[in-house]
N, CA, C and O atoms as CSV, one atom per row, in Angstrom:
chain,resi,resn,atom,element,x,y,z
A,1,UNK,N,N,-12.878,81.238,72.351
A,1,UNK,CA,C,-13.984,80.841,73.208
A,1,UNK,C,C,-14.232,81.932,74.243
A,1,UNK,O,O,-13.280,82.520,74.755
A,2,UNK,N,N,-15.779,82.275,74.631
A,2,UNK,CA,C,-15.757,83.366,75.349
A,2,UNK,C,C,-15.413,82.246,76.572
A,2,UNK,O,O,-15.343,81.017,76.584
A,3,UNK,N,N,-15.198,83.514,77.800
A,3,UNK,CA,C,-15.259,82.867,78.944
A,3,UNK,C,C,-15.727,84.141,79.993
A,3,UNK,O,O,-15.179,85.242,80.052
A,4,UNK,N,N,-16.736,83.740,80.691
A,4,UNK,CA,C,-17.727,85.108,81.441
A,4,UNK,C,C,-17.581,84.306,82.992
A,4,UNK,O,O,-17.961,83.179,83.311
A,5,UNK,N,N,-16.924,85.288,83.747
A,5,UNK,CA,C,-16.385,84.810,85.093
A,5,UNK,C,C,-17.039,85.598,85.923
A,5,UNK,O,O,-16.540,85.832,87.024
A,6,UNK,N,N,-18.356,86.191,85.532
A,6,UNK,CA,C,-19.250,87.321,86.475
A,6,UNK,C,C,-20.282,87.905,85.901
A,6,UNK,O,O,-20.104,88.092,84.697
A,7,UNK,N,N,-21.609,88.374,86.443
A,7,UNK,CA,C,-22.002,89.259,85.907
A,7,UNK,C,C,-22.027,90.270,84.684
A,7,UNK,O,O,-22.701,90.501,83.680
A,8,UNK,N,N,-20.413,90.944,85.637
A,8,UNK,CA,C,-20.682,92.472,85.342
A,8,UNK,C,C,-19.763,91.902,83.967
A,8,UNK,O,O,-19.820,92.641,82.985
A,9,UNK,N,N,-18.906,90.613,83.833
A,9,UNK,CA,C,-18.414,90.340,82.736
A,9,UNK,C,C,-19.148,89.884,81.811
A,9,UNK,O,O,-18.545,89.394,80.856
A,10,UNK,N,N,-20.598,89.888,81.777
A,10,UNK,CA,C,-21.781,88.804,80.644
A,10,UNK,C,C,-22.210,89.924,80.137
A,10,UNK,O,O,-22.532,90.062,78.957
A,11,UNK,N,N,-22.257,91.163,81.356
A,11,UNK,CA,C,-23.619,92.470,80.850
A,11,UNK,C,C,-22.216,93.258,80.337
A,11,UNK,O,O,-22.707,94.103,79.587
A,12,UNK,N,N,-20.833,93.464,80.305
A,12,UNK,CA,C,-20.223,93.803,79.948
A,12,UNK,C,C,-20.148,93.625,78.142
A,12,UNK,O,O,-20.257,94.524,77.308
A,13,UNK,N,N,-19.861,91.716,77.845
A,13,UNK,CA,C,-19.661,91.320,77.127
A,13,UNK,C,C,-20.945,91.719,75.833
A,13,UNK,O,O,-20.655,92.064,74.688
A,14,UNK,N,N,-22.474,91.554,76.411
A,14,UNK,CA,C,-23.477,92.087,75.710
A,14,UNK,C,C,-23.523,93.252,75.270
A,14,UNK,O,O,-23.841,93.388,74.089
A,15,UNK,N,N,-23.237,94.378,76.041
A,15,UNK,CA,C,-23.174,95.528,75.681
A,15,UNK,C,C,-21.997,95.665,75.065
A,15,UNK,O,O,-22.500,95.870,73.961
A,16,UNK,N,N,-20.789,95.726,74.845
A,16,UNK,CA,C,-19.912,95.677,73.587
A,16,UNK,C,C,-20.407,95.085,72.327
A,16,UNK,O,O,-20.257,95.687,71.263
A,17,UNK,N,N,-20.982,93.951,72.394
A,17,UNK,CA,C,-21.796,92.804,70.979
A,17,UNK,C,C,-22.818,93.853,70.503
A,17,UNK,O,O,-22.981,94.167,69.324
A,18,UNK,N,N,-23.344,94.248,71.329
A,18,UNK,CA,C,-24.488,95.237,70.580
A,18,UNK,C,C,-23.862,96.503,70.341
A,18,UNK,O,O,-24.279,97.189,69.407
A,19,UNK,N,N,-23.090,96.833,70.927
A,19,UNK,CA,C,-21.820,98.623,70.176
A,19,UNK,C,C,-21.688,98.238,69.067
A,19,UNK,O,O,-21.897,98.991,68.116
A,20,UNK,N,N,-21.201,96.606,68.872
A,20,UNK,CA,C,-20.137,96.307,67.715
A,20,UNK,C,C,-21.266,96.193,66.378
A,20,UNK,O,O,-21.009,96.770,65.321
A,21,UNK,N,N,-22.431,95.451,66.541
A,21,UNK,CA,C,-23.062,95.615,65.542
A,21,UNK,C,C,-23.659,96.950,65.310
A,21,UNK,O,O,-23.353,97.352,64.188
A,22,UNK,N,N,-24.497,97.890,66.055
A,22,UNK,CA,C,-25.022,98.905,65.820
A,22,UNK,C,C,-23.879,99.653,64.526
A,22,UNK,O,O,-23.923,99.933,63.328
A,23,UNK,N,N,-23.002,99.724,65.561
A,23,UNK,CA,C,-21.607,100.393,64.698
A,23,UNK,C,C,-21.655,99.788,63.423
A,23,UNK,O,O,-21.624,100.567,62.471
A,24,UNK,N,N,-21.754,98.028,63.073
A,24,UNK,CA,C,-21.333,97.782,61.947
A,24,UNK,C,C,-22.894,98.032,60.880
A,24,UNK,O,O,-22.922,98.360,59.693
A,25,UNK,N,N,-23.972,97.767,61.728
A,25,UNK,CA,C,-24.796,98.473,60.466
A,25,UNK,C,C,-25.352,100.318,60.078
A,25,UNK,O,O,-26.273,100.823,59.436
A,26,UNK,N,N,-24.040,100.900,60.992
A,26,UNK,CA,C,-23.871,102.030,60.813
A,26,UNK,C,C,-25.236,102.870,61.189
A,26,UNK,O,O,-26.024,103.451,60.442
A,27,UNK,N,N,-25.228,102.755,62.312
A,27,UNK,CA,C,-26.715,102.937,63.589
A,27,UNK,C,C,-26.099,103.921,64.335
A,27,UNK,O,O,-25.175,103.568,65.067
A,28,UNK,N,N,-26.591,105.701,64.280
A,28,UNK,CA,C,-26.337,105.804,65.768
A,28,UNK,C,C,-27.177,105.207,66.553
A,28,UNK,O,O,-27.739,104.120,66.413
A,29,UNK,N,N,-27.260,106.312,67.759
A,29,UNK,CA,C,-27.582,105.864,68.746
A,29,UNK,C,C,-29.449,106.361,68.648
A,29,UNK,O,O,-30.472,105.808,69.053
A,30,UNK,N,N,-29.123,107.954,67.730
A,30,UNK,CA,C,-30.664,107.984,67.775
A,30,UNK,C,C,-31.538,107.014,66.882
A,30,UNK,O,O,-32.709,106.731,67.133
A,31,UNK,N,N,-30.819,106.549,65.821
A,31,UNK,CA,C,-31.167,105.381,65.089
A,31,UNK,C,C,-31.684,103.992,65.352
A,31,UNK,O,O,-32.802,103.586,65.035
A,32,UNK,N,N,-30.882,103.411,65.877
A,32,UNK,CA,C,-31.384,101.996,67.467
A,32,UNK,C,C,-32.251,102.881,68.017
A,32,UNK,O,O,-33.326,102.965,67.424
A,33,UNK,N,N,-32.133,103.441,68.798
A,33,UNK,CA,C,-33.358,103.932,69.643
A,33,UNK,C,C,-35.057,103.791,68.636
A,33,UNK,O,O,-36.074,103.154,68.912
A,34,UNK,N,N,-34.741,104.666,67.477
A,34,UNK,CA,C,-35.747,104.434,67.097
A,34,UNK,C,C,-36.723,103.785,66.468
A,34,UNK,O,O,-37.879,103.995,66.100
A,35,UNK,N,N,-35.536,102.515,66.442
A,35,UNK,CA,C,-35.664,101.007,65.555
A,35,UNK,C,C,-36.163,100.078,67.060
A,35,UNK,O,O,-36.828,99.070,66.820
A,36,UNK,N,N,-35.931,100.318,68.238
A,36,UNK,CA,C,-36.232,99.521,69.270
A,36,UNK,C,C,-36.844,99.993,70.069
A,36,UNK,O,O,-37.064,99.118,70.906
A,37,UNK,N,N,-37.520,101.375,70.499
A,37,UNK,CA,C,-37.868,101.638,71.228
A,37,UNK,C,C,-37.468,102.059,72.355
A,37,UNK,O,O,-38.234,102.661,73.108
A,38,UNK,N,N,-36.003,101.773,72.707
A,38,UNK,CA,C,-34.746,102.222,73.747
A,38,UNK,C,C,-34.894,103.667,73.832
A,38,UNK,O,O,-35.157,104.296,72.807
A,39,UNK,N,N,-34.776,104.159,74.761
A,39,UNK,CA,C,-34.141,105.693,74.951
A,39,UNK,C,C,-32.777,105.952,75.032
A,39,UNK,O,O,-32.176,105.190,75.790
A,40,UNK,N,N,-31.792,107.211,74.206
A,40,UNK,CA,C,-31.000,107.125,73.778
A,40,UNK,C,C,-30.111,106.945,75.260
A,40,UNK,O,O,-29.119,106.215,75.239
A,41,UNK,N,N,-30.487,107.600,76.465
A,41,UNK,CA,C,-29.908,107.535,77.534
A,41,UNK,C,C,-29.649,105.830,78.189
A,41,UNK,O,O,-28.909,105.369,79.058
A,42,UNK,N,N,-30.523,105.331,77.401
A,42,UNK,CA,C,-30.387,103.838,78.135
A,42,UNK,C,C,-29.594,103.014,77.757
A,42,UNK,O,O,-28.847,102.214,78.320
A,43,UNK,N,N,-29.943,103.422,76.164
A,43,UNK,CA,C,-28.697,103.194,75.273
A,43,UNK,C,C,-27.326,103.438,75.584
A,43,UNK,O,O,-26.501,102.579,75.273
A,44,UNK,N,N,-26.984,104.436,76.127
A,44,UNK,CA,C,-26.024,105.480,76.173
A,44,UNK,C,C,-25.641,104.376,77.815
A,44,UNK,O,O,-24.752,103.527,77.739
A,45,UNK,N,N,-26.222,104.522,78.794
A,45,UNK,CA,C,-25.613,103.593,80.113
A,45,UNK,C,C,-25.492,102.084,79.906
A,45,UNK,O,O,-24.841,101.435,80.725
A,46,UNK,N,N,-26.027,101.532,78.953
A,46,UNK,CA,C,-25.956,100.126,78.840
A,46,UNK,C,C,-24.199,100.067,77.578
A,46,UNK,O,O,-23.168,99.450,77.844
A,47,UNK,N,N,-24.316,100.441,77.020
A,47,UNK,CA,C,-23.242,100.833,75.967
A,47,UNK,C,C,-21.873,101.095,77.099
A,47,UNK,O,O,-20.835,100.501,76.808
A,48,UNK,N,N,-21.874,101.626,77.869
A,48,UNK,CA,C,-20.665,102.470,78.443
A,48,UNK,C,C,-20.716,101.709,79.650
A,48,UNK,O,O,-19.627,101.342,80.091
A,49,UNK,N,N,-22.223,101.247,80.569
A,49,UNK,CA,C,-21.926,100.123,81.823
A,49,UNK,C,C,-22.404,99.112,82.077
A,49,UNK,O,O,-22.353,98.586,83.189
A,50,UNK,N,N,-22.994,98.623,81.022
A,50,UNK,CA,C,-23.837,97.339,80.840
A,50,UNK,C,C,-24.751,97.247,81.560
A,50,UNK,O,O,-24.979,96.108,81.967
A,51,UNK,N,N,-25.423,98.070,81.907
A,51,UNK,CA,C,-26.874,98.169,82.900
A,51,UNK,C,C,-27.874,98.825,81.875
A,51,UNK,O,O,-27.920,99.844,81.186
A,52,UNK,N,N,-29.010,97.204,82.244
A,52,UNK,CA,C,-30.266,97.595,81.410
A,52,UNK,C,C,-31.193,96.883,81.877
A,52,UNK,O,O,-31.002,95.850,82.519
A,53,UNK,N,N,-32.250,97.346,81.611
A,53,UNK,CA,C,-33.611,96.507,81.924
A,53,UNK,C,C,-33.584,95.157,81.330
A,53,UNK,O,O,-32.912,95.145,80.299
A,54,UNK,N,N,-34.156,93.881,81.680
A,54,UNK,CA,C,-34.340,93.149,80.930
A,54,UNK,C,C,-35.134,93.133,79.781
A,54,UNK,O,O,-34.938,92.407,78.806
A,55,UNK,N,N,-36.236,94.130,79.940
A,55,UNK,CA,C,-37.452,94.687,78.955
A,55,UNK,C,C,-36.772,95.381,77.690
A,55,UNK,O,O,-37.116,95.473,76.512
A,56,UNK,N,N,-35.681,95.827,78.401
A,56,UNK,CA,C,-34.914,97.004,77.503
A,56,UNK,C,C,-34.122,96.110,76.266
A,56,UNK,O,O,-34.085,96.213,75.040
A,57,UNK,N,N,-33.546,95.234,77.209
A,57,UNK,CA,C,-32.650,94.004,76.235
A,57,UNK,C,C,-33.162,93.668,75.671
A,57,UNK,O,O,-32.783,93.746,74.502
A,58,UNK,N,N,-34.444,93.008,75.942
A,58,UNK,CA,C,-35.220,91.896,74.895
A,58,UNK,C,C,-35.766,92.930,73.260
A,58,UNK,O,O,-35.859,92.583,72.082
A,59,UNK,N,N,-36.011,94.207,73.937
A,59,UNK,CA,C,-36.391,95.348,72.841
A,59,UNK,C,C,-35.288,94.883,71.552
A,59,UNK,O,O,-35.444,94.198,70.541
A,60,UNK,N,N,-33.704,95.873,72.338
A,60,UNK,CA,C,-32.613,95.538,71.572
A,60,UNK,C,C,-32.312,93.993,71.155
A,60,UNK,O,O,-31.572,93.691,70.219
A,61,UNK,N,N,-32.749,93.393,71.689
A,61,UNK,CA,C,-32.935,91.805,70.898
A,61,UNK,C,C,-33.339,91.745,69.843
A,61,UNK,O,O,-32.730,91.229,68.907
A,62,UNK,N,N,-34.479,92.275,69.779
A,62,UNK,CA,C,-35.953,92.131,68.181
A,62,UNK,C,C,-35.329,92.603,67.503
A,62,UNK,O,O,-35.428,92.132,66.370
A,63,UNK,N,N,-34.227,93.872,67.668
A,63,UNK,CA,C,-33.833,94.620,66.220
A,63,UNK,C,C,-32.040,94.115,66.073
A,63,UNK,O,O,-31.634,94.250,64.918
A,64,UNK,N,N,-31.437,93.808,66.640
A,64,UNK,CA,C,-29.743,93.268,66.693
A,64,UNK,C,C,-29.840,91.944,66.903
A,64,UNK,O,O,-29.164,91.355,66.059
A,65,UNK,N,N,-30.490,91.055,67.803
A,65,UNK,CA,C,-30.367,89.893,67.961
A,65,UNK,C,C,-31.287,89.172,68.013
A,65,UNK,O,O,-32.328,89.804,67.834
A,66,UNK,N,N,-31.488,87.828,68.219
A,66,UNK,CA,C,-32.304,87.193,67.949
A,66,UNK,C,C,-32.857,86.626,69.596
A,66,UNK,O,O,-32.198,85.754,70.162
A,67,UNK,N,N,-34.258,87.290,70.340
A,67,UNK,CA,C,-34.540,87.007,71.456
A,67,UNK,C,C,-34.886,85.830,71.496
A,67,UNK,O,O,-35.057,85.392,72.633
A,68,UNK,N,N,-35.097,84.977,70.462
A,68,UNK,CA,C,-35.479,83.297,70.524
A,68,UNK,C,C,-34.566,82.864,71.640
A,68,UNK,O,O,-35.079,82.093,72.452
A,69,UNK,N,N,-33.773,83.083,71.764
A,69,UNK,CA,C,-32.408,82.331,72.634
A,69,UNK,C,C,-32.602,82.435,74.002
A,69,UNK,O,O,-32.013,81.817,74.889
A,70,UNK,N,N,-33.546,83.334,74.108
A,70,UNK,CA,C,-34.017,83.717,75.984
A,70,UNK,C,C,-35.233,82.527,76.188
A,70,UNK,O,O,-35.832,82.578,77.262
A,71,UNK,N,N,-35.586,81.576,75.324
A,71,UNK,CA,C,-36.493,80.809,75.400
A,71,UNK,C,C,-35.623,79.361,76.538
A,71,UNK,O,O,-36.161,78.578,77.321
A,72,UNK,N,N,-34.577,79.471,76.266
A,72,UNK,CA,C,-34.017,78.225,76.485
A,72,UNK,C,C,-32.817,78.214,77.999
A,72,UNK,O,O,-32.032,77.313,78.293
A,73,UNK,N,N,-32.993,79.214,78.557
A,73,UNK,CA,C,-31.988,79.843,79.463
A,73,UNK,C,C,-32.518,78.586,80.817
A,73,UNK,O,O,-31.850,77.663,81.282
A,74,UNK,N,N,-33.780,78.968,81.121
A,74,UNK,CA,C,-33.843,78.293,82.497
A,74,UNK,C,C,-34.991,76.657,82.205
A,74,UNK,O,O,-35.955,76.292,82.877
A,75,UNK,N,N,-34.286,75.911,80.791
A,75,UNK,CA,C,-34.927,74.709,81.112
A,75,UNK,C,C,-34.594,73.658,81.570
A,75,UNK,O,O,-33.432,73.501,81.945
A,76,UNK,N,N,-35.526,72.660,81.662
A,76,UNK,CA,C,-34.635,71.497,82.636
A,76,UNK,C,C,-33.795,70.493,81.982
A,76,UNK,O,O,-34.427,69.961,81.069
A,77,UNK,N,N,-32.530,70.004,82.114
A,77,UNK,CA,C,-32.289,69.351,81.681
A,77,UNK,C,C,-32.967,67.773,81.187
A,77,UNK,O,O,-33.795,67.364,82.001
A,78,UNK,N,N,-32.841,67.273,80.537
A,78,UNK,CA,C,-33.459,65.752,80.047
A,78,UNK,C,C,-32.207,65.286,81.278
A,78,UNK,O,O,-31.124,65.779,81.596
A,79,UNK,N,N,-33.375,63.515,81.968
A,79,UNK,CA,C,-32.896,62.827,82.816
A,79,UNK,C,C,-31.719,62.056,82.110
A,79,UNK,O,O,-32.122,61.493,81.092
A,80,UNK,N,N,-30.695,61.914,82.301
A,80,UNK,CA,C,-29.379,60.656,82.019
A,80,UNK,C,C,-29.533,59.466,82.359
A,80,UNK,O,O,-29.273,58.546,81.584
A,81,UNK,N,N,-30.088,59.232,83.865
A,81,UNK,CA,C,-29.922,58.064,84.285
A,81,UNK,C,C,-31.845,57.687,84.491
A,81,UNK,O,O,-32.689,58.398,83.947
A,82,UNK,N,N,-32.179,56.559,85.296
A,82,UNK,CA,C,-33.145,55.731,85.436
A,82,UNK,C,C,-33.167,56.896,86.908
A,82,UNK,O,O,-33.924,57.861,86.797
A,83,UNK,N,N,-32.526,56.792,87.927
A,83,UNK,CA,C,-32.607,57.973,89.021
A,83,UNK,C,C,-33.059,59.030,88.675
A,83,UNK,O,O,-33.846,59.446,89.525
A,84,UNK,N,N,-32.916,59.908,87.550
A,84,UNK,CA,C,-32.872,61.108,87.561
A,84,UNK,C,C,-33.951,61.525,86.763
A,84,UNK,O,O,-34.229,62.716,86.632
A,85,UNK,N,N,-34.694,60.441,86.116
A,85,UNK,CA,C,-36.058,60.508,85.589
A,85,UNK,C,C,-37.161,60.222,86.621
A,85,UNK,O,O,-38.183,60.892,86.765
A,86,UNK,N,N,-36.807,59.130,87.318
A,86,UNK,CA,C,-37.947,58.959,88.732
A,86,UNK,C,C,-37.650,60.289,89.289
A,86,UNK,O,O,-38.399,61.229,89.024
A,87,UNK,N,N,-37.029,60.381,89.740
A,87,UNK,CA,C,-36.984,61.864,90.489
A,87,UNK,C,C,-37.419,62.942,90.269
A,87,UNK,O,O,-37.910,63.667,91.134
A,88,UNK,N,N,-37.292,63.266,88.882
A,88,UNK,CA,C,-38.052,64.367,87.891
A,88,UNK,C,C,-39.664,64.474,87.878
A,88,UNK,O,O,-40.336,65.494,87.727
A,89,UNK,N,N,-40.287,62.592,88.158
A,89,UNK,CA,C,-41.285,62.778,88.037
A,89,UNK,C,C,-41.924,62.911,89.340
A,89,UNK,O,O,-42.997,62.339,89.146
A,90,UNK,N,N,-41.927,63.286,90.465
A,90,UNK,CA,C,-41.954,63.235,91.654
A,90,UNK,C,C,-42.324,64.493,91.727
A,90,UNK,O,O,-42.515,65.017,92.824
């Protein structure tokens, strides 16, 4: 089970997931770049310090991962109780 206790441990964890596949479909770096639109330098600081644009990610999304999943990050939960639906609708 992952477990991400920070930040720099999520943008850490992403940027290894995307080393690990590039690597496994045998991608350099000028390769991704030119499959996503990334510049190899961005590539190159996100890879080594996990700093990237969000624009940049979602790029490397379309071609390694699947950006559908950024659809669902900030929605609201469904109400549980009779409280928490009145309240919602307010």
């Amino acid at each position: 089970m992952l477990s991400i206790s920070s930040v720099s441990d999520l943008s850490g964890y992403l940027a290894t997931s995307l080393k690990n596949k590039r690597k496994w479909l045998k991608h350099s770096r000028d390769k991704a770049s030119e499959l996503s639109g990334v510049p190899v330098p961005t590539l190159r600081r996100f890879e080594d310090t996990g700093e990237i644009s969000l624009r940049q990610l979602l790029m490397l999304c379309q071609v390694y991962g699947d950006p559908s999943g950024f659809q669902h990050i900030f929605t609201i939960p469904k109400a549980r109780t009779i409280d928490e639906l009145i309240k919602s609708k307010k």
